[in-house]
C-alpha positions as CSV (number, residue, x, y, z in Angstrom):
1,X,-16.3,19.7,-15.5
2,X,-13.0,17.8,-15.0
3,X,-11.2,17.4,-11.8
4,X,-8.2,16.6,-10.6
5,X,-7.5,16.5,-6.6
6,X,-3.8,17.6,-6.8
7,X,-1.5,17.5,-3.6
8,X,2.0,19.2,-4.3
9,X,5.0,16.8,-2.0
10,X,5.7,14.4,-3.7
11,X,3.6,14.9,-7.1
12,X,5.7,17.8,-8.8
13,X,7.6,18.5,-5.7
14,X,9.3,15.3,-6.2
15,X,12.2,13.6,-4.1
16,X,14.9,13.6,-6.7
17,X,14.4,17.2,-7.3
18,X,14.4,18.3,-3.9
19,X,17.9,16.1,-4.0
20,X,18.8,17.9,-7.1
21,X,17.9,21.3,-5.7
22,X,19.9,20.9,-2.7
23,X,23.0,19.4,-4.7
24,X,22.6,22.9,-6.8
25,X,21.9,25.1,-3.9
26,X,18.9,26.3,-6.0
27,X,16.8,29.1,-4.4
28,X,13.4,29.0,-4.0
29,X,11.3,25.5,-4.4
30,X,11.8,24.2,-8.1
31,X,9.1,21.5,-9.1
32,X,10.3,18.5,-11.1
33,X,10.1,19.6,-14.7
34,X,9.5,16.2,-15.8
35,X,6.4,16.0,-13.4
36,X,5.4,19.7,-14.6
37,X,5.8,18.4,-18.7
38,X,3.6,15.7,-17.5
39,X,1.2,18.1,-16.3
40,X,1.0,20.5,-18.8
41,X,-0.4,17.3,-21.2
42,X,-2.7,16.1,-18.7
43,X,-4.5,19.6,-18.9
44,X,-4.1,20.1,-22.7
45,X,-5.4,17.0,-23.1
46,X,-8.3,16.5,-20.5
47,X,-9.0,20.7,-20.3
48,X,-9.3,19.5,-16.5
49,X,-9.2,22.1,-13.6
50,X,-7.2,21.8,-10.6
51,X,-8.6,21.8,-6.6
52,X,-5.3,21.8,-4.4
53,X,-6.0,19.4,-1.7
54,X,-2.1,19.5,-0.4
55,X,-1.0,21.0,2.9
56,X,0.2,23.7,1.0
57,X,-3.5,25.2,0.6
58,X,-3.5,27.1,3.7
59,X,-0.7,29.6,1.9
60,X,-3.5,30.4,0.0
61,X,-5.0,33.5,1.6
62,X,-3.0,35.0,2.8
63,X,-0.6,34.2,-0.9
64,X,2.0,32.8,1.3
65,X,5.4,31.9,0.6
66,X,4.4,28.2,-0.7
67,X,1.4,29.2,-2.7
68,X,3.7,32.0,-4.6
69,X,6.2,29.4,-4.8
70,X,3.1,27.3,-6.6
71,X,2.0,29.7,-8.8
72,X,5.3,30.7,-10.0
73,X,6.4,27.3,-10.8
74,X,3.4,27.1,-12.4
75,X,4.1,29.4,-14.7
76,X,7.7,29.0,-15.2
77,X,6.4,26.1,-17.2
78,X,3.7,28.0,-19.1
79,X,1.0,26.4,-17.6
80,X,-1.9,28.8,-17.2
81,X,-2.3,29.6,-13.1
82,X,-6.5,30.0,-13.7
83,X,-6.8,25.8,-13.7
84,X,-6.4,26.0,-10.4
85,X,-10.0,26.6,-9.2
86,X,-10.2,25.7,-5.9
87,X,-8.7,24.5,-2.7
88,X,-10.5,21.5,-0.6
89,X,-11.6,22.7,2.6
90,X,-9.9,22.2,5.9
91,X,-11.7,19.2,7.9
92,X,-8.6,18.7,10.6
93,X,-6.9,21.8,11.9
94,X,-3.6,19.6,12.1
95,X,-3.6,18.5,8.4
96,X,-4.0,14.8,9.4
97,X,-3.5,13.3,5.4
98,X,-6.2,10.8,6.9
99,X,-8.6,13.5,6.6
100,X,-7.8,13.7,2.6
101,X,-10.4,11.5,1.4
102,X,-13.2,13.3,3.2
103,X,-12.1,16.6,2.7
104,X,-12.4,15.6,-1.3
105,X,-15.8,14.2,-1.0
106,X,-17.0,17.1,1.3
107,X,-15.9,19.6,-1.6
108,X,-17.5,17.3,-4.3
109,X,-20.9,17.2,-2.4
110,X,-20.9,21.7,-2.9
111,X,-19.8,21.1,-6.2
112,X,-22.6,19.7,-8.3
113,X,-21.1,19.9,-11.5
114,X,-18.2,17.6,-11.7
115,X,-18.3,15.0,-14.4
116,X,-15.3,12.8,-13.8
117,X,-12.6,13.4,-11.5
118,X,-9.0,11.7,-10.4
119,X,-7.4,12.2,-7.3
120,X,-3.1,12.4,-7.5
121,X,-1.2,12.1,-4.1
122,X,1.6,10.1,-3.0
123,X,-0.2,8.8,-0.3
124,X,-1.8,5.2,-0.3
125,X,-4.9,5.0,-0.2
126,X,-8.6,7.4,-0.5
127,X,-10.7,4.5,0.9
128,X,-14.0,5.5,-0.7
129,X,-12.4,7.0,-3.4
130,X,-10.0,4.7,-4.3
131,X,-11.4,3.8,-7.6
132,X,-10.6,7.5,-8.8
133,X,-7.2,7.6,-7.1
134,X,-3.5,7.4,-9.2
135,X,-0.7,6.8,-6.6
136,X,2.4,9.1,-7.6
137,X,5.8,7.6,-6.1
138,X,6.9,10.3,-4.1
139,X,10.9,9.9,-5.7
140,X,9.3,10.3,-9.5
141,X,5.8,12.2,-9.1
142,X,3.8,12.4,-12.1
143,X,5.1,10.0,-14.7
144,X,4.2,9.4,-18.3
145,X,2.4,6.1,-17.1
146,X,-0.1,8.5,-14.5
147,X,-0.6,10.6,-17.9
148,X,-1.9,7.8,-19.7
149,X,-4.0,6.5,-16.8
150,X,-5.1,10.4,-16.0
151,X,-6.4,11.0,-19.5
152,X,-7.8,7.6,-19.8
153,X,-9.7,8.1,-16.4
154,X,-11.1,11.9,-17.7
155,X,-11.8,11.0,-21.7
C-alpha cells in the first residue's frame, strides 16, 4: 500500500485562499482548488491512501466542524472521501508539530503493510523521515512540482 502523511494548513488550506476567502466573505473553509486538482492526480495516479496527520484529526470522532469541513471539500472536488484511511495517533496532548515525525513512524510501526510512503506538510523538517518528506509552501500548498516529486517518490 501507498501512503501519504497529509497535514491540511497550509497544503490545500493554503494562504492565498484563506486571503481569497476572506476578500469574498466565503462561508465555510474552502481548500485551494489548485492544491485539491493537484491532489486528485496524485491519487489517480499513485492509487495512494491518505492518514491525516494535521491538527485537524482530533475533529475526527466526534465528525467535528473541521473534519466535515474536510470531507466536504473533499468531495466538492470529486475526490472519493474512502482514501482517507486513517488518522496518526495523538503522541502530545498539545499538538506540538515536533511530535509529527514520531507520531508517523509510531503509526507506520502498527501498519505492516506500507510499501512506499511521502510525508506532505508545510513544516520543515521530519528528521528521521526526511528523506520521504515534500515541503509544501504554506502561500501555494500542493503545486504541480510536489505532484511530480509525489508520484515519482510512490511509482
Amino acid at each position: 500500500m501507498k501512503i501519504i502523511f497529509f497535514d491540511i494548513d497550509g497544503v490545500l488550506n493554503t494562504d492565498r485562499q484563506i486571503r481569497i476567502n476572506n476578500l469574498y466573505q466565503i462561508e465555510g473553509i474552502k481548500f485551494d482548488q489548485e492544491a485539491m486538482e493537484n491532489l486528485k492526480k496524485i491519487i489517480e495516479k499513485t492509487k495512494a491512501r491518505i492518514v491525516i496527520t494535521s491538527t485537524w484529526r482530533i475533529h475526527r470522532r466526534e465528525n467535528g466542524y473541521l473534519w466535515s469541513e474536510l470531507i466536504r471539500n473533499f468531495q466538492v472536488c470529486d475526490i472519493n472521501t474512502e482514501v482517507i484511511i486513517d488518522i496518526t495517533p495523538i503522541i502530545d496532548t498539545n499538538m506540538k508539530l515536533e511530535a509529527r515525525e514520531l507520531e508517523i513512524s509510531k503509526w507506520l510501526s502498527t501498519n505492516r503493510n506500507v510499501e512506499k510512503f511521502v510525508i506532505l506538510d508545510d513544516h520543515w523538517s521530519m528528521g528521521e523521515l526526511n528523506n520521504h518528506f515534500l515541503r509544501c509552501l504554506p502561500f501555494n500548498g500542493i503545486t504541480n512540482k510536489i505532484v511530480e516529486e509525489v508520484i515519482k517518490k510512490l511509482n
